[in-house]
Phi, psi and omega in degrees: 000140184255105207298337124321349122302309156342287201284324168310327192255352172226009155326305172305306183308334192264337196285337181299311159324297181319272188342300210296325194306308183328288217251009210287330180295005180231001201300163167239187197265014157254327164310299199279354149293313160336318201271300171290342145316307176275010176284301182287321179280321166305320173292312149342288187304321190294320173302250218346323193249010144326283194291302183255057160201154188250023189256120166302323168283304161344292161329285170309305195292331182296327208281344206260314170299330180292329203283325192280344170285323165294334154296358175271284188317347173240358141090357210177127168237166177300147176283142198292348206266346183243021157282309181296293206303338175297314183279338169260350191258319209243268191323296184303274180322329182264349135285344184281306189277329164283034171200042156299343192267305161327298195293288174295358166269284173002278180281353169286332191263299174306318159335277179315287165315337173295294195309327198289309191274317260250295171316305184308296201329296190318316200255006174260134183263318173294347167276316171307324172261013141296344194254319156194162183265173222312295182338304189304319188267019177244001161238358159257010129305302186280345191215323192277314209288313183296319198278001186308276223279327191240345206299343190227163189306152156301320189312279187323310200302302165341292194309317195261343164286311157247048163257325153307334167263356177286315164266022184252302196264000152301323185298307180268353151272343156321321185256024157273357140340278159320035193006052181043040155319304182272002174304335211261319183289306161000293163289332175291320165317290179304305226264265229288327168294314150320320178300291221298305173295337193264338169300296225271320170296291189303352206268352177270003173092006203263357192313334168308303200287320194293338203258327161326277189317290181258001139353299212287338205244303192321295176350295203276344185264336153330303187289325165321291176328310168297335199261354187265331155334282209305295182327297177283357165284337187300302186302296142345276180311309182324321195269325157307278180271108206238351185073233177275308211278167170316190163247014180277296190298308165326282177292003149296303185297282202327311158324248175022288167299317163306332170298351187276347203275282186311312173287013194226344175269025183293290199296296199295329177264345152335304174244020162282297189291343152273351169281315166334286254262308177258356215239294200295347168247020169260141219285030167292143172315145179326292201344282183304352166316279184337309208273323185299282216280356155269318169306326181258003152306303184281349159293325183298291177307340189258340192253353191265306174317252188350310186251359169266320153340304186296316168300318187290319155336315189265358175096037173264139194260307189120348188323091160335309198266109171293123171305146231232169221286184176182160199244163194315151159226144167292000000 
C-alpha cells in the first residue's frame, strides 16, 4: 500500500472527525450522524493500515482518533473494575483454553522426556560420574537440593522465585517472533534439568525427598510453563498458517490475545512462588505439601476449562484490544 497516497486521500476525513469530536456538545443532529458515520470509516482506514502498513506513527494517531470518537459516540466507557473482571472471566481463560492442544503436547512431551532421562541417570553409575562426582552428589542428595527451599526468608525467597518464572515464561512467548522455533529446546533444557536432579535423588533412594519438594509448587508452576510454550508455538504457526485470514491480521490478533496469557500468568507464577516459598520447605507433612499444591493445579485447570469454555462458546477470542465498529469496505 502506498502509504502517502493513503493518508493524502482520506486526511480530510480524518480532520473533520477531529473536528466534529472537538465540537461534539454543540453537534446538531445531522452533525452527530456524520460523526458516527465517520467514525465507522476511520475505524476501517486504522483495519486497513494495521493489516498492510508498517507505519507506527500513521497507527497511533488513527488508534488514538478511533478511541476519542468512539468515546463521543458511546457517551461512556466501561469501568476499569469490569474490564479485570472481563479479563479473568473471558480473556485469560479463552486464550488459555484455545491452545489447549499446544498446551498439553507441551506437558505430555516434556513429561516423556523428564521421565525418560531421569531413569537413565538414575539406573547409569557412568552417567552420574559424567555429571559429578560421587562428593558432590552425595551432598547434593543430603543436604544442597532440600536446603535450596529454606536457605533465604521465605518472603525473599518467593519474591526471586517468581520473578525468575516470570522471565522463563515471558522468554518464551518472546520467542514466538521466531516463530516460536526456539521453544522446544527451551522446554528440552528445562525437563533435563528436572531429570538431573530427580536421576541423581533416585540413584540415592532419595526419589521420595525429590518429589516431596517440588510437587507442592511445580505443579502449578510447570504447568504455567507449559501454557506460555503453547501460546507462543501458537502464535508461531499463525504466521505458517494463518487460515481464512491475512497473515498480517492473523498475527496481530493472536499477538493481542497472548498478551492476555502473559498478564494473567503474572498471578499464576505469582501464587507458585508463594507456594515455593511458604508451603515446600515448611514443616508440614509431605502428604499435605503435596495435597496444598494438586489443589492449586486443579483450581488452575478448572477455573481455566470452565470460564474458557464459556467464552469460546460466545465466539470470544481473548484479543485484549475489541475490534472496534467499521463500516463495509472492498
Amino acid at each position: 500500500m502506498d502509504i502517502d497516497a493513503f493518508i493524502t486521500a482520506h486526511r480530510p476525513v480524518w480532520d473533520r472527525l477531529d473536528h466534529l469530536i472537538k465540537y461534539r456538545s454543540s453537534l446538531t443532529g445531522a452533525e452527530v450522524d456524520e460523526l458516527v458515520d465517520l467514525y465507522q470509516r476511520v475505524s476501517t482506514h486504522l483495519s486497513i493500515v494495521r493489516s498492510s502498513s508498517g507505519d507506527p506513527m500513521l497507527t497511533g494517531r488513527l488508534s488514538a482518533l478511533v478511541a476519542r470518537a468512539r468515546s463521543a459516540v458511546t457517551g461512556a466507557h466501561t469501568p476499569a473494575w469490569r474490564e479485570l473482571v472481563r479479563f479473568f472471566t473471558v480473556s485469560f481463560p479463552v486464550v488459555a483454553y484455545r491452545a489447549r492442544w499446544w498446551w498439553l503436547a507441551s506437558a505430555v512431551a516434556f513429561t516423556v522426556v523428564a521421565w525418560v532421562m531421569g531413569a537413565w541417570i538414575a539406573a547409569n553409575p557412568e552417567v552420574q560420574a559424567s555429571i559429578a562426582s560421587p562428593e558432590h552428589i552425595t551432598q547434593l542428595v543430603n543436604h544442597d537440593f532440600a536446603d535450596y527451599y529454606s536457605e533465604n526468608p521465605a518472603a525473599s525467597f518467593a519474591s526471586n522465585v517468581w520473578l525468575h518464572n516470570a522471565e522463563v515464561a515471558a522468554l518464551m512467548i518472546i520467542c514466538a517472533v521466531l516463530l516460536g522455533l526456539p521453544i522446544p529446546y527451551m522446554l528440552y533444557a528445562n525437563a533435563e534439568n528436572v531429570a538431573v536432579s530427580g536421576g541423581l535423588m533416585a540413584s540415592r533412594d532419595k526419589a521420595d525427598i525429590f518429589f516431596g519438594l517440588i510437587m507442592p509448587h511445580g505443579l502449578l508452576e510447570l504447568t504455567a510453563v507449559f501454557l506460555a510454550a503453547a501460546v507462543g508455538m501458537r502464535l508461531g504457526w499463525a504466521v505458517i498458517d494463518p487460515g481464512p485470514r491475512r497473515r498480517t491480521e492473523a498475527l496481530a490478533e493472536q499477538g493481542r490475545a497472548v498478551m492476555s496469557v502473559a498478564l494473567g500468568l503474572v498471578v499464576v507464577l505469582f501464587v507458585s512462588g508463594l507456594i515455593e516459598g511458604f508451603v515446600t520447605p515448611s514443616g508440614l507433612p509431605t502428604w499435605a505439601r503435596v495435597g496444598i499444591g494438586v489443589l492449586a493445579e486443579a483450581a488452575f485447570l478448572t477455573y481455566v476449562i470452565a470460564f474458557g469454555r464459556r467464552a469460546l462458546r460466545q465466539n470470544e477470542t481473548g484479543d485484549i484490544e475489541r475490534a472496534p465498529d467499521v463500516a463495509p469496505t472492498a
